[in-house]
Biotite code that builds the C-alpha atoms (Angstrom):
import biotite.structure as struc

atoms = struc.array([
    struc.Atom([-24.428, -20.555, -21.898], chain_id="A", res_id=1, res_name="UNK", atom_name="CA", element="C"),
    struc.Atom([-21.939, -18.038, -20.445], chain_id="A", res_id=2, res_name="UNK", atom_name="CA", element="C"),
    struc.Atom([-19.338, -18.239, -17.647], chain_id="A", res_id=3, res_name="UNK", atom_name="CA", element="C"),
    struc.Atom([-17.668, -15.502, -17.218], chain_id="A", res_id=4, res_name="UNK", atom_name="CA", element="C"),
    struc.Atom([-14.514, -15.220, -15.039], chain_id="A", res_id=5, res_name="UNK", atom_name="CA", element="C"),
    struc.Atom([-13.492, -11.459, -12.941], chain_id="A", res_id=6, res_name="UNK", atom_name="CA", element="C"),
    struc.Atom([-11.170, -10.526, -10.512], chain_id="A", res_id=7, res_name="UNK", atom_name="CA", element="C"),
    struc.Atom([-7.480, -11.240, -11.623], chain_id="A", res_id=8, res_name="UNK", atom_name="CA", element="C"),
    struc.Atom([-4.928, -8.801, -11.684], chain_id="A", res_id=9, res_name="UNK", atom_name="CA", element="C"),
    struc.Atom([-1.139, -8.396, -10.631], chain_id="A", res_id=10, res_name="UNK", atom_name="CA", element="C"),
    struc.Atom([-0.375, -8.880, -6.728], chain_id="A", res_id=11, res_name="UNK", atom_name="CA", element="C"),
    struc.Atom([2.203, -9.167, -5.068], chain_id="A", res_id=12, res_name="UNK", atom_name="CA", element="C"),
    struc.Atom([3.831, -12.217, -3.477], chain_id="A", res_id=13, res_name="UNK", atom_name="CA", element="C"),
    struc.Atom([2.274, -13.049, -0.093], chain_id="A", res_id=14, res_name="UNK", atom_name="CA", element="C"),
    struc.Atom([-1.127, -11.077, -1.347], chain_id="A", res_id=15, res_name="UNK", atom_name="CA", element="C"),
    struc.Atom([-4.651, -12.276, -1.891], chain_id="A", res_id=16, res_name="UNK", atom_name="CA", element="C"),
    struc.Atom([-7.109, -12.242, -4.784], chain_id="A", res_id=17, res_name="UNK", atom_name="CA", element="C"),
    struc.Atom([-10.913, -13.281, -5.221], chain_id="A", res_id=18, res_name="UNK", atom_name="CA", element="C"),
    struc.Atom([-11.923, -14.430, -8.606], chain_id="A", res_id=19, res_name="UNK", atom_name="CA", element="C"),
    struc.Atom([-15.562, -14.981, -9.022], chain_id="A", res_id=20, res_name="UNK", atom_name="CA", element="C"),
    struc.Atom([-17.129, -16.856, -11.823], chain_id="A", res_id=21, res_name="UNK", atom_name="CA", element="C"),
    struc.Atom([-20.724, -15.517, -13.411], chain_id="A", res_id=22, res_name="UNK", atom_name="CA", element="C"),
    struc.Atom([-22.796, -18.440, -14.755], chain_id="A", res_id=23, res_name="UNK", atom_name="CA", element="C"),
    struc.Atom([-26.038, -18.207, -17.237], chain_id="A", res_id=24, res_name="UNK", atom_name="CA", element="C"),
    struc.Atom([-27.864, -19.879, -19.404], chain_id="A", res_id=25, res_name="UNK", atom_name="CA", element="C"),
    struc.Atom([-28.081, -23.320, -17.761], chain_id="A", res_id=26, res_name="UNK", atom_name="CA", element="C"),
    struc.Atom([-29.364, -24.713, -14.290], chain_id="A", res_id=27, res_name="UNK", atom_name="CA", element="C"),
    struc.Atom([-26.424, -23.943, -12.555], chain_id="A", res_id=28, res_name="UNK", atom_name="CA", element="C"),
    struc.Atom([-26.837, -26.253, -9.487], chain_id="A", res_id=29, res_name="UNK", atom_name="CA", element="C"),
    struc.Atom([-27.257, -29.203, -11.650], chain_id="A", res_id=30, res_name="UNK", atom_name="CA", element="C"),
    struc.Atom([-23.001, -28.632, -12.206], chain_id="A", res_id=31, res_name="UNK", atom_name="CA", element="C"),
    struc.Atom([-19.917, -29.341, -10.562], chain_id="A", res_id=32, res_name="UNK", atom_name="CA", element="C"),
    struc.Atom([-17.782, -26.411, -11.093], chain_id="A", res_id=33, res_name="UNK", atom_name="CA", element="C"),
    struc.Atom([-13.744, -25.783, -11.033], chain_id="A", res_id=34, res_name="UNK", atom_name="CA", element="C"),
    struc.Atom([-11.261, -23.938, -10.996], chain_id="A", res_id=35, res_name="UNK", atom_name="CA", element="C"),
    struc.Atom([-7.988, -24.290, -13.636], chain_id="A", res_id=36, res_name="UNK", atom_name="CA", element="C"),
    struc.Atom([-5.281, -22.462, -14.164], chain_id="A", res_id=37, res_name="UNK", atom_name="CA", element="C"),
    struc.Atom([-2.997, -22.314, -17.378], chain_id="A", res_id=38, res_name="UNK", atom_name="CA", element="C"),
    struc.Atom([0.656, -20.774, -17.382], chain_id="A", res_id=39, res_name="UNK", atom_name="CA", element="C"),
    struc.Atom([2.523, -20.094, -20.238], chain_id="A", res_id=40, res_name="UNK", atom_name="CA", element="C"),
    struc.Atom([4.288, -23.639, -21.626], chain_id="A", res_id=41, res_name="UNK", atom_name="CA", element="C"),
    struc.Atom([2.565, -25.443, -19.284], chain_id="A", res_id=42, res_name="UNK", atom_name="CA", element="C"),
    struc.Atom([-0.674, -27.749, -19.158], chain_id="A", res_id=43, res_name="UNK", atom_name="CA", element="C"),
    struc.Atom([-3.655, -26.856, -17.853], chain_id="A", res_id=44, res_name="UNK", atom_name="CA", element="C"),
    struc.Atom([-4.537, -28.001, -14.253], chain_id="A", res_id=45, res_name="UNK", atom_name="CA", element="C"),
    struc.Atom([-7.061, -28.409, -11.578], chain_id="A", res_id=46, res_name="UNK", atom_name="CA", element="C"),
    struc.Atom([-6.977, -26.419, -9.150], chain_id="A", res_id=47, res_name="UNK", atom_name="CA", element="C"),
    struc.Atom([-9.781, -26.869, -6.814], chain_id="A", res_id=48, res_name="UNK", atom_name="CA", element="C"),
    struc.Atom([-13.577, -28.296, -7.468], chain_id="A", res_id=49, res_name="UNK", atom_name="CA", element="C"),
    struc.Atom([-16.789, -27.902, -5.513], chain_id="A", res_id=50, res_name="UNK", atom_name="CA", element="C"),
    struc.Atom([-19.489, -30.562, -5.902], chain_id="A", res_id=51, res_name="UNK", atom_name="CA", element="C"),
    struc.Atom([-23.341, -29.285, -7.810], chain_id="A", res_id=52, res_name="UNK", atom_name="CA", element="C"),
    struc.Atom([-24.532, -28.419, -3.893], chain_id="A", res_id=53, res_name="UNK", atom_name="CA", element="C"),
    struc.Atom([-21.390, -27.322, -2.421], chain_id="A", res_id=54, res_name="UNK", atom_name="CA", element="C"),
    struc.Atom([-21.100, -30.687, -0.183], chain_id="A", res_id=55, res_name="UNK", atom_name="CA", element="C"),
    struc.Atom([-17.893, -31.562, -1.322], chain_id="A", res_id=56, res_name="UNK", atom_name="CA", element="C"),
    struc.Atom([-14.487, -29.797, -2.308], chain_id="A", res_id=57, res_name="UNK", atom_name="CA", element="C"),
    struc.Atom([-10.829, -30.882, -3.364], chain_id="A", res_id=58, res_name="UNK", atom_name="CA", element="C"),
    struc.Atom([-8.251, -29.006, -4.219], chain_id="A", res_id=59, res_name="UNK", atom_name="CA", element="C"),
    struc.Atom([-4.463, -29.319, -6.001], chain_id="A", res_id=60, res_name="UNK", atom_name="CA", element="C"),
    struc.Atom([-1.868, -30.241, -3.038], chain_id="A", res_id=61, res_name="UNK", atom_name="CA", element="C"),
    struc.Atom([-0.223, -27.087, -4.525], chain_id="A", res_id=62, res_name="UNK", atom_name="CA", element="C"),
    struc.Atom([-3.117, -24.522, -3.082], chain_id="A", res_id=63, res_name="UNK", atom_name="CA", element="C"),
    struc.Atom([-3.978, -26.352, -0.255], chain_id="A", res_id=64, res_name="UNK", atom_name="CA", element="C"),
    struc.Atom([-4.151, -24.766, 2.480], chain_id="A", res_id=65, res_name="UNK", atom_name="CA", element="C"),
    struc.Atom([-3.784, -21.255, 0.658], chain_id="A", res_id=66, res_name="UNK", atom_name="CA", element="C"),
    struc.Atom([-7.262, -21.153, -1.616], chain_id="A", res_id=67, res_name="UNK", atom_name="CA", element="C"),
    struc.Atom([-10.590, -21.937, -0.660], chain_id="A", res_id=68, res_name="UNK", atom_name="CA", element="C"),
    struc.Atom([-13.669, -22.541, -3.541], chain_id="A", res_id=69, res_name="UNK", atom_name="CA", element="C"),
    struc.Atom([-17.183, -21.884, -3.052], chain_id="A", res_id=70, res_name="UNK", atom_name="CA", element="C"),
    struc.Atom([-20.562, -21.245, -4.753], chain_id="A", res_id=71, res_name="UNK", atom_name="CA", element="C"),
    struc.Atom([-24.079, -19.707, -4.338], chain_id="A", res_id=72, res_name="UNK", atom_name="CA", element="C"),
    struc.Atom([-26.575, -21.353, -6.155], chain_id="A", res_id=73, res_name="UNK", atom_name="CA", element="C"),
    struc.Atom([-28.881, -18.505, -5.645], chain_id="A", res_id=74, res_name="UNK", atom_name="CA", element="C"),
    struc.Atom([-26.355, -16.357, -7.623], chain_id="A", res_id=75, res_name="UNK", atom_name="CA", element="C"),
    struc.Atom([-25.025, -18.671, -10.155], chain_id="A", res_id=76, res_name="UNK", atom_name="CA", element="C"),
    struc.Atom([-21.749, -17.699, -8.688], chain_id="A", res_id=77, res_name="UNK", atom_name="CA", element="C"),
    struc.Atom([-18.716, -19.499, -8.163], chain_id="A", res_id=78, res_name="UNK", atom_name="CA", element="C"),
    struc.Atom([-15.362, -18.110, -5.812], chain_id="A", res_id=79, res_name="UNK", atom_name="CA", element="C"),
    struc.Atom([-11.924, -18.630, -5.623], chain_id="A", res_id=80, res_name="UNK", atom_name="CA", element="C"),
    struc.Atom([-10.125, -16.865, -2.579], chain_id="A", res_id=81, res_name="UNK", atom_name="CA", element="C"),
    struc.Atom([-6.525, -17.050, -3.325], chain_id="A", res_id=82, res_name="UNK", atom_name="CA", element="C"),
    struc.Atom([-4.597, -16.344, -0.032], chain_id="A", res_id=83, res_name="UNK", atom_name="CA", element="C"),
    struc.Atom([-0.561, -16.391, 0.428], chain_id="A", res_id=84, res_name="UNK", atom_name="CA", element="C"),
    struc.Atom([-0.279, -15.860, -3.670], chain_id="A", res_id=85, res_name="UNK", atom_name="CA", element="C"),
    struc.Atom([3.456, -16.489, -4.801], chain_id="A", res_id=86, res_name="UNK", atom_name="CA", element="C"),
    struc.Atom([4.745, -16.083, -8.149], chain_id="A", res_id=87, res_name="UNK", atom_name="CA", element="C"),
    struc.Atom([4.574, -19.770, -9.088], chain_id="A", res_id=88, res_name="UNK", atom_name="CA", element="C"),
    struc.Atom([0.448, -18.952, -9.127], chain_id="A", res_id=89, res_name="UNK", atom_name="CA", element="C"),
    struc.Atom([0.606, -16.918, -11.878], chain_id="A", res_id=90, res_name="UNK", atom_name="CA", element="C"),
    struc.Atom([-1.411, -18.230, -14.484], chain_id="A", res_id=91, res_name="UNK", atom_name="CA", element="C"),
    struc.Atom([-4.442, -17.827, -16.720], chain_id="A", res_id=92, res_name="UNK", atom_name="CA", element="C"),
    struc.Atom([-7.788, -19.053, -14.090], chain_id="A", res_id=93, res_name="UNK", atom_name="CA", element="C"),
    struc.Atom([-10.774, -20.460, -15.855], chain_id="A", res_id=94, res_name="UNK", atom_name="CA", element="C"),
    struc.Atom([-14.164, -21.529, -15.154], chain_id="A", res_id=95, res_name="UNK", atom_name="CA", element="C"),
    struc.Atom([-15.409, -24.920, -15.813], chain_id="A", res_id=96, res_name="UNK", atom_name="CA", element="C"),
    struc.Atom([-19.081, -26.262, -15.378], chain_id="A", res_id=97, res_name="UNK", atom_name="CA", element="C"),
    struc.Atom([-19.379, -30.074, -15.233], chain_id="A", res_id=98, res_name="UNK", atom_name="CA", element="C"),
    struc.Atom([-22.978, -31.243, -15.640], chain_id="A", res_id=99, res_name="UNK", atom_name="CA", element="C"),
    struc.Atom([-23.603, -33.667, -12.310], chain_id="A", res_id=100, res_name="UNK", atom_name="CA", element="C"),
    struc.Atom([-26.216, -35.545, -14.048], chain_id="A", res_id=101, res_name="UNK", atom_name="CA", element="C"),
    struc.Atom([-25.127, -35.059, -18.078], chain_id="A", res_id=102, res_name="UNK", atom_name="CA", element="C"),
    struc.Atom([-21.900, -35.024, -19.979], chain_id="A", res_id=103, res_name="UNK", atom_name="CA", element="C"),
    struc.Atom([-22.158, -31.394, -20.758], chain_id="A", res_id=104, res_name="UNK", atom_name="CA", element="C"),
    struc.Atom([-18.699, -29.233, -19.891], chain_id="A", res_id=105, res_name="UNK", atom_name="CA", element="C"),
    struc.Atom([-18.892, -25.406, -19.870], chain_id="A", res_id=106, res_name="UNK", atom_name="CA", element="C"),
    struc.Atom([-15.488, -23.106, -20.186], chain_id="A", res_id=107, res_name="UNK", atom_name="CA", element="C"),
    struc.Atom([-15.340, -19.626, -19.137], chain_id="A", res_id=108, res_name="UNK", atom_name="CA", element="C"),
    struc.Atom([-12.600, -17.468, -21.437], chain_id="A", res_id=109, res_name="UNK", atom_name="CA", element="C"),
    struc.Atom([-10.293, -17.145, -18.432], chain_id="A", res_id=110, res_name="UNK", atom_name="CA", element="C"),
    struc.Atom([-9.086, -14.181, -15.832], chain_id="A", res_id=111, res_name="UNK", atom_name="CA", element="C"),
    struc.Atom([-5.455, -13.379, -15.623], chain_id="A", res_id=112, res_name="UNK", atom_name="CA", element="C"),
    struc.Atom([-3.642, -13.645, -12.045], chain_id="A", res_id=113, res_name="UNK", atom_name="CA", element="C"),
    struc.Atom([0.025, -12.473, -12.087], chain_id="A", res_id=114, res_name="UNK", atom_name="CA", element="C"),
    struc.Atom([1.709, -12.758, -8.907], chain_id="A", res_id=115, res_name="UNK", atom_name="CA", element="C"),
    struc.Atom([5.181, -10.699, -9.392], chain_id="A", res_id=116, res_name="UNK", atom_name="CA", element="C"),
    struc.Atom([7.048, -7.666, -6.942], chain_id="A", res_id=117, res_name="UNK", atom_name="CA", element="C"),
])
């Protein structure tokens, strides 16, 4: 089982990023999948979800508005287009896979996202 997480980088405020998220090694539309984020000193937290067949989203009130999530199951592929970035969304990103019919959880290692001028 991989998940492997691409596309951070430094940006500057106001800027966009897509991360995408690689999965293998399990039946990828049998999983929810999300979207964390870590700073530094801080918790980990959700930061948007999209349901095993894409039906359903929800994001953190913090992104709203500003990120969208999606996946293609052909792919194995999961997206996070981060629009209006300010520096308060720098953070570590990661990858999770949530089976929708098991108790299985998947992490990717993370992508870094710094958001600085």
């Amino acid at each position: 089982v991989q998940l492997v997480e691409s596309g951070g980088g430094l940006v500057q405020p106001g800027g966009s990023l897509r991360l995408s998220c690689a999965a293998s090694g399990f039946t990828f539309s049998w999983y929810h999948m999300s979207w964390y984020r870590q700073a530094p000193g801080k918790e980990r937290e959700l930061v948007a979800a999209i349901s095993n067949i894409g039906g359903n989203t929800n994001y953190a009130d913090s992104v709203k508005g500003r990120f969208t999530i999606s996946r293609d199951n052909a792919k194995k592929m999961v997206y996070l287009q981060m629009n209006s970035l300010k520096p308060e969304d720098t953070a570590v990103y990661l990858c999770e896979a949530r089976g929708a019919y098991s108790e299985e959880e998947f992490w990717g290692k993370g992508t870094l996202v710094t958001v600085s001028s």
